[in-house]
C-alpha positions in Angstrom: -11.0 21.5 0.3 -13.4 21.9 -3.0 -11.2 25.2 -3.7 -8.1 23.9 -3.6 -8.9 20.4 -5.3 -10.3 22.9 -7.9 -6.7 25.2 -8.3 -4.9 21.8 -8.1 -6.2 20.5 -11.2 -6.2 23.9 -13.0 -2.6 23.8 -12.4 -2.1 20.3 -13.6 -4.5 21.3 -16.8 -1.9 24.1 -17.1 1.4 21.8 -16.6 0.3 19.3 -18.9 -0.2 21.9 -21.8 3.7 22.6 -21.8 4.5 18.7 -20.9 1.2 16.8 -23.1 3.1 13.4 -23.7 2.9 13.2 -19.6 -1.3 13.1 -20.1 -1.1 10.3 -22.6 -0.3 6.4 -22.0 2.4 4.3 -23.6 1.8 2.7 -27.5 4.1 0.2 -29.2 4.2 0.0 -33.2 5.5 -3.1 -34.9 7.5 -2.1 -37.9 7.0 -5.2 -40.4 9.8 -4.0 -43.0 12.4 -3.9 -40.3 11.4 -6.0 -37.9 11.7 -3.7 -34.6 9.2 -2.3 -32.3 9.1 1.2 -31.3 7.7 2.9 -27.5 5.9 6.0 -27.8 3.4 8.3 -25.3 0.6 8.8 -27.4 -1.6 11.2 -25.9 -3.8 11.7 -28.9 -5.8 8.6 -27.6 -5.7 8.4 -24.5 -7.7 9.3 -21.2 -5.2 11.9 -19.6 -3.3 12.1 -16.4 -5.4 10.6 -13.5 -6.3 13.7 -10.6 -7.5 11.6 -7.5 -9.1 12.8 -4.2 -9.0 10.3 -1.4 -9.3 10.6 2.6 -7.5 9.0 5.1 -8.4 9.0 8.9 -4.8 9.9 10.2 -3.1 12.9 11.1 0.4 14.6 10.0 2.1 13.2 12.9 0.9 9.4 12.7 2.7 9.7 9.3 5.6 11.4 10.9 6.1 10.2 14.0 7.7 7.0 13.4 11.4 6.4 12.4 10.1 4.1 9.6 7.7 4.6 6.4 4.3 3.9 7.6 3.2 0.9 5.5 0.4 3.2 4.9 2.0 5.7 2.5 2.0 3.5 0.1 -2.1 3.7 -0.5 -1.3 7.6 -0.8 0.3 6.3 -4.5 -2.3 5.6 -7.1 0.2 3.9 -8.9 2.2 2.3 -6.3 3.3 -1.6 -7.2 3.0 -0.6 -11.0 5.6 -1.2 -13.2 6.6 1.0 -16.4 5.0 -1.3 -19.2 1.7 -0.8 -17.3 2.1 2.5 -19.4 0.2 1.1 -21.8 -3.1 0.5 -20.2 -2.4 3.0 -17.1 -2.0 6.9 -17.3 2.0 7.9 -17.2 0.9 10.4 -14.4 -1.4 10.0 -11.5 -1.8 12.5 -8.7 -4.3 11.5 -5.7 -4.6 14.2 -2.7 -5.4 13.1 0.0 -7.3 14.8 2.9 -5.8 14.3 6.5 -7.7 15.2 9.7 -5.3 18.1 9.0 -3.7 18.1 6.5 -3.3 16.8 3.1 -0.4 14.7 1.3 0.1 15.0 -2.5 1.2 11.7 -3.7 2.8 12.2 -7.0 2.8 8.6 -9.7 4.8 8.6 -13.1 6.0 6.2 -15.8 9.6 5.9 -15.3 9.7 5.4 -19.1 9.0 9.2 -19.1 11.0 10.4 -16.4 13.7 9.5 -14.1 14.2 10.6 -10.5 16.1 13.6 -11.2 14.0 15.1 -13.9 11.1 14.3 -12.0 
């Protein structure tokens, strides 16, 4: 598991050099001339894309067995419940693996003030 954890955030160092704004977090500026206030990702300041490693004591097919979504899946979401001006004090991208009895499920978080569904 150390391996892979390892190549899985090599790859996301590697993503986020061709897509940086996704490793920073949401900043407002307050224009005082023309009152207006303006969104950015500022990644300059900001602590990066979040890379989780969790465990769960289920297997592939509890998850997949039922007909419904397992209320479950929703702790496999760092950022589940969050809502996109959380931007500014949360990363815009959170990834958290976690380990199965055998498996693993990559749950994938971002700001939908970066992305939408079909970009994403």
């Amino acid at each position: 598991m150390a391996t892979l954890l390892d190549r899985l955030k090599d790859s996301l160092a590697l993503t986020l050099d061709h897509f940086c704004p996704h490793a920073g977090h949401l900043a407002t500026k307050k224009e005082d001339s023309f009152p207006s206030y303006m969104v950015f990702a500022d990644y300059n300041n900001s602590p990066g894309a979040q890379f989780i490693h969790a465990a769960a004591d289920m297997t592939i097919s509890d998850i997949l067995s039922s007909i419904y979504i397992p209320q479950v899946l929703q702790s496999f979401f760092d950022h589940d419940r969050v809502i996109n001006h959380d931007g500014h004090t949360l990363s815009l991208l959170s990834i958290q693996v976690t380990g199965l009895v055998d498996g693993i499920f990559i749950g994938c978080s971002k700001n939908h003030g970066m992305v939408d569904g079909t970009s994403f």
